[in-house]
N, C-alpha and C positions, 0 to 999 in steps of 0.2 A: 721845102724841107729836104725834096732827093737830091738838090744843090748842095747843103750843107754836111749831106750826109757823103757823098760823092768827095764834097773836099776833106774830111776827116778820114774816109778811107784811105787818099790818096798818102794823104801825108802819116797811117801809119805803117802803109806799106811801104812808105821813104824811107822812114824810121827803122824799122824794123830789117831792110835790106843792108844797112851800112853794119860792113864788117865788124865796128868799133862799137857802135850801140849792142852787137851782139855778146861781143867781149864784158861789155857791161854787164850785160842781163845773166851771163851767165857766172858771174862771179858775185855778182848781188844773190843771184840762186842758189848758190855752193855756200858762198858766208853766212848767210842771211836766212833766206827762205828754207829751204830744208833743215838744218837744224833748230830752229822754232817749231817747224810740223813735228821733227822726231820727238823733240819735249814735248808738244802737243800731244802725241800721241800715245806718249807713255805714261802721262799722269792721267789721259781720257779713259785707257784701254780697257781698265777695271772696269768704272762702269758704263761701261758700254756692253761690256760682257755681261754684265748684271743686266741692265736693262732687256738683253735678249732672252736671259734667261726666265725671266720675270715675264714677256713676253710669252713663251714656250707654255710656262705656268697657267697662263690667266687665256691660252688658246686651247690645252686640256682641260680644263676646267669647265669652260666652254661647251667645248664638244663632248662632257659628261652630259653635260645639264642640256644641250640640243637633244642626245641620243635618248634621254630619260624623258624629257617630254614628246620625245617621238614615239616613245613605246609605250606612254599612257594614252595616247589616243587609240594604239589598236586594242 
């Protein structure tokens, strides 16, 4: 297994050293990949912002309901 693992490492650090493979990656990254994250992220942003809020909510709520059983036991 450290055999197969040692030849995979080798060859992506071949890979990934040649000038021309980097030219690649970074034009596949600019075309490609980051404009997909930004629409990803702009039609996520909402609710993700809800979910924290909703979050927020349900951890006050929470710490009502801990603080109010902690003061009927005293």
């Amino acid at each position: 297994m450290a055999l197969f693992r040692n030849f995979i490492v080798r060859a992506v650090r071949e890979i990934v050293s040649n000038p021309e493979n980097q030219e690649k990656a970074k034009k596949l990254y600019s075309d490609k990949v980051a404009p997909r994250a930004k629409d990803f992220w702009t039609k996520a942003a909402p609710n993700v912002k809800k979910a924290g809020q909703s979050a927020l909510k349900g951890a006050a709520k929470a710490a009502v309901e801990i603080k109010k059983r902690l003061q009927e036991k005293d």
